[in-house]
C-alpha positions in Angstrom: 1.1 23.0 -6.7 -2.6 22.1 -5.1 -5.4 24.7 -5.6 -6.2 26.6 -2.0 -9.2 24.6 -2.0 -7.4 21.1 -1.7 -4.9 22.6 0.9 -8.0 23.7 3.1 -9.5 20.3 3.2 -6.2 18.6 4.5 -5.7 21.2 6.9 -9.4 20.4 8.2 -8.7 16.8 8.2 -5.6 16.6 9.4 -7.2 19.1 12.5 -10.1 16.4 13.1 -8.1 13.9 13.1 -5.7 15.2 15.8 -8.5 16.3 17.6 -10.6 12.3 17.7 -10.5 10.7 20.6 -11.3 7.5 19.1 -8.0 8.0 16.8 -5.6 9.1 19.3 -6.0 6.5 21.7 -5.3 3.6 18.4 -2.3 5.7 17.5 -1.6 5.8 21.1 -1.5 1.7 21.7 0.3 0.9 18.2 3.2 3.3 19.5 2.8 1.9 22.5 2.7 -1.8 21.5 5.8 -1.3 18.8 7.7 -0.1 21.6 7.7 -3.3 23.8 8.0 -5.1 21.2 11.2 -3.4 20.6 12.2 -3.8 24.0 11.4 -7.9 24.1 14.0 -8.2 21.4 16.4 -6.0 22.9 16.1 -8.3 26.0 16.1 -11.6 25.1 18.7 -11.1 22.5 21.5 -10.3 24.3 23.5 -13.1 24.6 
């Protein structure tokens, strides 16, 4: 088990990290780009 201390400075960092613009708009286009490529194999390889 992690001292209090430790657990505090995730909980911070995990806050600023959900809270950085900069951040959530990279996670935002990886999603976004791992989806269609997803969808461009599910359409050409159908046959």
């Amino acid at each position: 088990m992690s001292n209090p201390s430790t657990q505090d400075r995730r909980r911070g960092f995990t806050r600023f990290m959900r809270t950085f613009l900069p951040w959530q708009m990279w996670r935002f286009a990886m999603i976004n780009l791992k989806m269609m490529s997803l969808m461009r194999k599910s359409h050409h390889g159908g046959k």
